[in-house]
C-alpha positions as CSV (number, residue, x, y, z in Angstrom):
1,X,-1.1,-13.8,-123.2
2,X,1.7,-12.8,-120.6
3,X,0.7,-12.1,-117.0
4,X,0.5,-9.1,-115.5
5,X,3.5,-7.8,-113.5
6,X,3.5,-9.3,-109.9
7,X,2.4,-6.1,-107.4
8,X,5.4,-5.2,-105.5
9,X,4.6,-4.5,-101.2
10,X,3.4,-1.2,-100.4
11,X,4.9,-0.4,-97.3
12,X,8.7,-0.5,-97.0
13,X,8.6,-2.8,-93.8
14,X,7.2,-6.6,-95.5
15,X,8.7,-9.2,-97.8
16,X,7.4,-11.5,-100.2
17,X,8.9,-15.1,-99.7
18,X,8.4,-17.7,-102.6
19,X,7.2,-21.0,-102.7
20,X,7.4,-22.6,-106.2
21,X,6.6,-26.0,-107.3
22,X,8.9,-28.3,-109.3
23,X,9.0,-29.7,-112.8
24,X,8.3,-32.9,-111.3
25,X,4.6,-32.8,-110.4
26,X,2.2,-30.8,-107.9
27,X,2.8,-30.2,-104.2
28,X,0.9,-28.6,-101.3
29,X,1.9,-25.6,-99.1
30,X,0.3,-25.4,-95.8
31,X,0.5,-22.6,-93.6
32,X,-0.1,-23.1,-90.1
33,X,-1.5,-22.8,-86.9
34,X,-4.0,-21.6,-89.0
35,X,-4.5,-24.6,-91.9
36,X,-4.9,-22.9,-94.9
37,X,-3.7,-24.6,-97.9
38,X,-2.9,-24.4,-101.5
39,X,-1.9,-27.0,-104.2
40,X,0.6,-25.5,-106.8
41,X,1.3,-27.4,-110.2
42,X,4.5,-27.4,-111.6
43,X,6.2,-24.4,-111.8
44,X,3.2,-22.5,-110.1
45,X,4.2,-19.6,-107.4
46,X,2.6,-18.5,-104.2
47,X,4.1,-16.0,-102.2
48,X,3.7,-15.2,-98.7
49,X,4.2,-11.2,-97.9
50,X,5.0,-10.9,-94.3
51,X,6.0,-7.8,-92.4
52,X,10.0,-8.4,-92.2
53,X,9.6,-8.2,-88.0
54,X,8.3,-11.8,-88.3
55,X,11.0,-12.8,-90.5
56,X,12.6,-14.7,-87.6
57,X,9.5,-16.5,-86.1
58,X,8.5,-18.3,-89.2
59,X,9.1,-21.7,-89.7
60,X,9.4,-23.7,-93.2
61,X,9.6,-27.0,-93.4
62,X,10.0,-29.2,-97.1
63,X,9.2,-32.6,-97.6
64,X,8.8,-34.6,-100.8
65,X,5.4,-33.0,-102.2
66,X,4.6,-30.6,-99.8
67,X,5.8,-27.5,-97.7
68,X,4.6,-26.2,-94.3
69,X,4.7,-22.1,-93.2
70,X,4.1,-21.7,-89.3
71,X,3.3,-18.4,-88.9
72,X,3.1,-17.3,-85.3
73,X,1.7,-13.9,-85.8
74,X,-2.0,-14.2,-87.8
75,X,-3.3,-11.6,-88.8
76,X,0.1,-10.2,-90.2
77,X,0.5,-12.7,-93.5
78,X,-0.8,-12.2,-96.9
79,X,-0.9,-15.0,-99.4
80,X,-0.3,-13.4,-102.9
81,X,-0.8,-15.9,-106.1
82,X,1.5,-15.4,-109.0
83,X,0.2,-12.1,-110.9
84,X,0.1,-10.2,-107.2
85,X,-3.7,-11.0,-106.3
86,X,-4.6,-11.6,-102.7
87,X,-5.6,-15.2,-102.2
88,X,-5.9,-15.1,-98.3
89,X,-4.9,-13.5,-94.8
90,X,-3.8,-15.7,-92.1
């Protein structure tokens, strides 16, 4: 069974950013201050949809088996999983 289309934004103003593991095994994404987390297996997507005003105070930071999102503006984010489907606000 194919997945359903990924939902695009609704409003004209936010973007979804990617994170996607590798072929090479599992890794975490972290989004902070607020220390949420989620552990993608290879090849898995998250996305983060962010109004684009933020754009420039985010922070992403990549290390072997993990990535960390500082978001300075909570309340703003929306963690998406693969297929569109809200997972979490920070």
């Amino acid at each position: 069974m194919e997945p359903a289309p990924r939902q695009t934004p609704t409003t004209p103003d936010k973007v979804d950013l990617k994170f996607t593991a590798s072929e090479s095994g599992p890794i975490q994404v972290s989004f902070e201050p607020i220390g949420t987390f989620f552990v993608l297996e290879p090849d898995e997507s998250i996305y983060l949809r962010t109004p684009i005003g933020t754009l420039d105070s985010l922070q992403v930071v990549w290390w072997t088996g993990g990535i960390e999102v500082w978001v300075d503006h909570p309340g703003d984010h929306t963690v998406l999983d693969e297929n569109g489907t809200e997972l979490d606000t920070l």
